[in-house]
C-alpha positions in Angstrom: -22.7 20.1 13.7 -20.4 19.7 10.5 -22.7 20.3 7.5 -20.9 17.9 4.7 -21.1 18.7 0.9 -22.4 16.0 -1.4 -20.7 13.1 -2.4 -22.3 12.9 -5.9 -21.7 15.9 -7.4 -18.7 17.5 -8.8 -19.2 20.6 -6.9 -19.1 18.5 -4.0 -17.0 16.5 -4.5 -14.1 19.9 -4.9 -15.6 20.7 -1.7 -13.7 18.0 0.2 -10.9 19.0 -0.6 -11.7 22.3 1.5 -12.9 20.4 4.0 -10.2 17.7 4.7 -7.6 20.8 4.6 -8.5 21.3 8.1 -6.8 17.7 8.9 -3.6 18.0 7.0 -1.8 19.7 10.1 0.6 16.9 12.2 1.4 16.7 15.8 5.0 16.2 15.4 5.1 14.8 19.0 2.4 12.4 18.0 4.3 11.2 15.0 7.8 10.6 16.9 5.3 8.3 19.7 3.8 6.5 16.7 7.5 5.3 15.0 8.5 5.1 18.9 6.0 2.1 19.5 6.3 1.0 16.1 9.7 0.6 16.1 10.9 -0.8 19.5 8.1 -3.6 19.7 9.7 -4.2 15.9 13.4 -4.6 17.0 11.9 -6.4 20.5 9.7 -8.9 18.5 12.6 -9.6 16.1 14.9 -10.1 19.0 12.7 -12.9 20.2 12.2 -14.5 17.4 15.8 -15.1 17.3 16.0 -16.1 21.0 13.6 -18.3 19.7 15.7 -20.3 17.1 18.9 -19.4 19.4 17.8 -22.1 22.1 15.3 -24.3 20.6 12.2 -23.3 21.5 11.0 -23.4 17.8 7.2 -22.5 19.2 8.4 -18.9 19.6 9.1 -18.7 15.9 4.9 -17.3 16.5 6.6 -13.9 17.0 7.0 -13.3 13.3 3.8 -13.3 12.8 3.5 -10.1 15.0 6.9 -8.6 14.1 5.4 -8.9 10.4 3.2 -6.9 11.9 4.5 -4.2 12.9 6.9 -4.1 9.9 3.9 -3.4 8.0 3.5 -0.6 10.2 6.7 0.8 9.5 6.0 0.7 6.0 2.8 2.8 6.7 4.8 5.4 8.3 7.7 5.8 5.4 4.1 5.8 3.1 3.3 8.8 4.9 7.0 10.1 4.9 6.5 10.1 1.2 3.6 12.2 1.2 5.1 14.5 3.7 2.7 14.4 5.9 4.2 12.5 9.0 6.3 15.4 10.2 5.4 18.0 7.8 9.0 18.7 7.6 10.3 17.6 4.3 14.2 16.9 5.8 12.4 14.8 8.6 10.3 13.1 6.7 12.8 12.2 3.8 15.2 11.3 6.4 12.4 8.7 8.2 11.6 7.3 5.2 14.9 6.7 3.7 16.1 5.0 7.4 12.7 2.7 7.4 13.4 1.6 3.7 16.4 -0.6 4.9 14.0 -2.0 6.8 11.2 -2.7 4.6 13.5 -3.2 1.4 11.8 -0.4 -0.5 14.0 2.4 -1.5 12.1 5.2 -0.4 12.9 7.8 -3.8 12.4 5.4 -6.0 8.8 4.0 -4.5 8.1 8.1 -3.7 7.9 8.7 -7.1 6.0 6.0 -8.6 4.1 6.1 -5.6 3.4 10.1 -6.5 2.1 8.9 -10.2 -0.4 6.2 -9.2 -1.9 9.1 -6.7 -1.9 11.5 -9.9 -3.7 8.9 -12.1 -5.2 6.1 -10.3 -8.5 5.3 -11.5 -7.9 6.7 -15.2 -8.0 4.3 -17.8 -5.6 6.1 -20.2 -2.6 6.3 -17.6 -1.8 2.7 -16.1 0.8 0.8 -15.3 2.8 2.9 -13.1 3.2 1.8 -9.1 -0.4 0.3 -9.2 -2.0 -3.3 -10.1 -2.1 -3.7 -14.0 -5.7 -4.0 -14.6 -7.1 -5.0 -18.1 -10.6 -4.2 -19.6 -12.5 -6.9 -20.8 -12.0 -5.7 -24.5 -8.3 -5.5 -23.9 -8.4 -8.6 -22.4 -10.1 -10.4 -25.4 -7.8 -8.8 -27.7 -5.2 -10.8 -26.4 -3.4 -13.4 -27.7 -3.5 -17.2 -26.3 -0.4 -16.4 -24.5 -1.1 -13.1 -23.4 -4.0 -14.2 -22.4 -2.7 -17.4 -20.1 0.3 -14.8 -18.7 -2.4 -12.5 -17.6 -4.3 -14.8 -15.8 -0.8 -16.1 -13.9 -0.6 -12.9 -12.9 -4.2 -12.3 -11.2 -3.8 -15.8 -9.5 -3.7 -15.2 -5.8 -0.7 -17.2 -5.7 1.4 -15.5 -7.8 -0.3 -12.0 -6.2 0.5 -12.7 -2.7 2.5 -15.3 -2.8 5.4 -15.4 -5.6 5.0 -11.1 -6.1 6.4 -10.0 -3.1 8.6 -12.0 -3.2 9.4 -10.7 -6.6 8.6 -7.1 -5.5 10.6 -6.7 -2.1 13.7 -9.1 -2.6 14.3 -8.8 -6.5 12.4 -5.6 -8.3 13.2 -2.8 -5.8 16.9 -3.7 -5.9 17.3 -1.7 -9.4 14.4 1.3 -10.3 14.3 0.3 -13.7 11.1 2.4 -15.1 12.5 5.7 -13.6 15.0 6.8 -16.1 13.1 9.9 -16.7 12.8 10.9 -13.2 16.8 11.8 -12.9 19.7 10.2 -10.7 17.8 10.5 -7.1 15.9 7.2 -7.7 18.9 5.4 -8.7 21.0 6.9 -5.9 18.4 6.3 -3.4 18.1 2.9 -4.8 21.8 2.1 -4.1 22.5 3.7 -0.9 19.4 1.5 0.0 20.7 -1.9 -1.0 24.2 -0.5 0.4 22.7 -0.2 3.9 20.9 -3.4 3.7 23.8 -4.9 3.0 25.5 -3.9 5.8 23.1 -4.0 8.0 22.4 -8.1 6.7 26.1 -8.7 7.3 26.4 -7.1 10.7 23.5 -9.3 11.8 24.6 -12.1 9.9 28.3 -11.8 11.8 26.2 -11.8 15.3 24.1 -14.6 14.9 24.8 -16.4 11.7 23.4 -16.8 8.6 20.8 -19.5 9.0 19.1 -17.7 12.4 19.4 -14.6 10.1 17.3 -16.0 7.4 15.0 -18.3 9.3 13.6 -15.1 11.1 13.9 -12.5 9.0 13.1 -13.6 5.4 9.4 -15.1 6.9 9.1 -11.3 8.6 9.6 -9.5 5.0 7.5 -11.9 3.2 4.6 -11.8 5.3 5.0 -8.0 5.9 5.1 -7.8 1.9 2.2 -10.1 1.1 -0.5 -8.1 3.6 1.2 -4.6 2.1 0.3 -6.2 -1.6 -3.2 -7.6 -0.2 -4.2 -4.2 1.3 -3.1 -2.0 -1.8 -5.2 -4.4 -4.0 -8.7 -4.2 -1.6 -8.0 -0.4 -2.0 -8.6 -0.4 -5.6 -9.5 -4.0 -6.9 -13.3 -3.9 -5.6 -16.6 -4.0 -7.5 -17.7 -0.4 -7.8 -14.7 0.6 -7.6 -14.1 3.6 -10.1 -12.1 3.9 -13.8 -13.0 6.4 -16.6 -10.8 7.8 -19.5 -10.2 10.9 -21.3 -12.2 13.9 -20.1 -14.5 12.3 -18.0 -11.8 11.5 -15.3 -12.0 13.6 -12.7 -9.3 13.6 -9.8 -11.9 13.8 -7.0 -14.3 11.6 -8.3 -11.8 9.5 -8.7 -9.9 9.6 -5.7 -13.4 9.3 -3.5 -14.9 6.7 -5.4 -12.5 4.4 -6.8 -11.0 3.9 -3.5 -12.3 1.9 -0.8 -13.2 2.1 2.8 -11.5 -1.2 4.3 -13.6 -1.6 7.3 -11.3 -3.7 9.7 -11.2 -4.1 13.3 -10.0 -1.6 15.7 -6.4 -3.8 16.2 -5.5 -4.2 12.7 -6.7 -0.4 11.7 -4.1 0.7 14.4 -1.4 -2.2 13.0 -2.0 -1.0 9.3 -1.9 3.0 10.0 -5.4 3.2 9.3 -4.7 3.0 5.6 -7.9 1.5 5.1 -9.8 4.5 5.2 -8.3 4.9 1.8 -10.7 7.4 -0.2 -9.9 9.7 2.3 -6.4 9.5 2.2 -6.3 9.6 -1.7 -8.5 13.0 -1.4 -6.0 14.5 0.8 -3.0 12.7 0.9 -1.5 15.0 3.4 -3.6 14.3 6.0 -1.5 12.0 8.7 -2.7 8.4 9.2 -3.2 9.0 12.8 -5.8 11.7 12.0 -7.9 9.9 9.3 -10.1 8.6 12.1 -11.0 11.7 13.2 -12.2 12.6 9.2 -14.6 9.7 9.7 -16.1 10.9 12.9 -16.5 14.3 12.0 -18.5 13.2 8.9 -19.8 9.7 9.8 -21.6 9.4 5.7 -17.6 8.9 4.4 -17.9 5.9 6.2 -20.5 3.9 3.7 -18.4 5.3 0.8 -16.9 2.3 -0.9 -17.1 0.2 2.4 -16.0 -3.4 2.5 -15.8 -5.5 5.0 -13.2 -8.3 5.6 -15.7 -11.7 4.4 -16.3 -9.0 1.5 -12.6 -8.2 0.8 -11.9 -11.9 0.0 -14.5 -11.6 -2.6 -12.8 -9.2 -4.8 -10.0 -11.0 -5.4 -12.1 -13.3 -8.3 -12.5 -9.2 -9.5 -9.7 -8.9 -12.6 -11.3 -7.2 -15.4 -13.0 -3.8 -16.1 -16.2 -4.2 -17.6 -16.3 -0.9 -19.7 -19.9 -1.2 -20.4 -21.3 -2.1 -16.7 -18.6 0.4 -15.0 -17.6 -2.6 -13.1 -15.2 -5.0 -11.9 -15.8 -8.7 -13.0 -14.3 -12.3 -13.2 -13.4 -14.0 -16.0 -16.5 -16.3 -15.7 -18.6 -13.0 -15.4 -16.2 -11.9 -18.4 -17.5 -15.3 -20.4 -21.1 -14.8 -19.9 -21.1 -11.5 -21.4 -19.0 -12.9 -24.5 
């Protein structure tokens, strides 16, 4: 029987991190399976979509949906990559990563990096903005002007969220790592080499089976793949009692265990979204391989109430946009009125 240390102390908290060690170890025939039948069911699904539009049979446009998918799934595994923990093997893993970024339009460098800060700061208040969802406290948020006010509440709008920002994110942002000028020339080489490969690998597909086929299946694949990637990164964080603090009281573990949720989804779409939902383990111990965060949870079954939210409950937090600094909570901006 695993004896588990406390979840609300400090103590116990540092304890985890013992604890989840025991996990962090890879089967690196286990990995290559999971890009295997991530992959191939990718390249097959996207093959049929364009059979699809090839011969008519419009009806079969449905396998975007599922090549979205598993896209999504890709990304996952070059999310892993970056943490090196997918092969343990830093070459491998760079290598993975960098080869699934033409795919998922993310140079993989570049989104390492920021990626790397959000993990080192997420949850404190006094280090935002840096490859997580800019959040606002209430008295921030007042403090703004009529304008600033109005832009920030365009940018909280679902729509613009998951609609217009992947868009923005995977097509437009990621093509130049502006933000990273401290970080040296690997992010703006990755960056390139990345666009370069898409490029030719657009144009080789493009000379196959023309430009409209190209576009008509696989700009639908990238956006839908993006927008769930966005939706899933914001139920991680964006929930009620989630966790922020500033200065001295942030703490990495508290942080990482309680401002991160447990997105409780079926058994298909854990499986589809590399089981990134069990997310406060994965921010305790970030090498710990997606395929093995299940076995975290049934080795110590009380992680799974910690910052649980269902699906009905995940659609609830996207009204969430503001930290109320008194209440140590996420509200709306009608809660946010009714306290003014």
């Amino acid at each position: 029987m695993n004896i588990a240390p406390d979840l609300h102390t400090r103590s116990g908290e540092r304890a985890w991190l013992k604890i989840l060690a025991r996990y962090k170890k890879p089967d690196r025939r286990r990995s290559a399976f999971e890009l295997a039948v991530t992959a191939i069911p990718f390249a097959g699904l996207w093959a049929l979509s364009w059979a699809a539009v090839h011969y008519g049979h419009w009806w079969g446009l449905i396998f975007i949906i599922p090549a979205a998918g598993f896209l999504l799934r890709l990304f996952m595994i070059q999310h892993d990559c970056g943490h090196g923990s997918f092969f343990a093997h830093r070459s491998s893993d760079d290598w993975t990563g960098r080869a699934i970024g033409v795919l998922t339009l993310t140079p993989y460098d570049y989104w390492r990096r920021a990626h790397a800060e959000h993990h080192a700061s997420a949850g404190n208040l006094d280090e935002r903005g840096v490859g997580d969802i800019t959040t606002l406290t209430v008295s921030e948020y007042r403090a703004l002007s009529k304008k600033g006010r109005l832009a920030y509440r365009l940018y909280r709008h679902p729509i613009v969220m998951f609609g217009i920002g992947p868009i923005w994110l995977f097509l437009f942002k990621q093509r130049l790592p502006f933000g990273m000028m401290r970080a040296g020339m690997l992010p703006w080489v990755s960056t390139m080499a990345t666009n370069f490969a898409i490029a030719v690998l657009s144009a080789g597909l493009i000379w196959l089976i023309g430009i409209v086929p190209f576009l008509i299946v696989h700009l639908p694949i990238v956006v839908l793949a993006g927008a769930a990637g966005i939706w899933l990164f914001y139920v991680q964080h964006q929930f009620e009692d989630t966790h922020w603090s500033e200065g001295q009281d942030w703490q990495f573990q508290h942080a990482a265990l309680h401002g991160s949720s447990h997105y409780d989804l079926p058994r298909v779409l854990r499986w589809l979204t590399g089981n990134i939902g069990i997310h406060h383990v994965h921010h305790l111990s970030s090498k710990v391989p997606c395929y093995r965060l299940p076995e975290v949870l049934r080795d110590f079954p009380e992680l799974r109430s910690v910052g649980r939210i269902t699906i009905m409950e995940s659609f609830r937090c996207v009204k969430l946009v503001l930290w109320d600094e008194n209440r140590k909570k996420l509200i709306s901006f009608r809660e946010a009125r009714a306290v003014a």
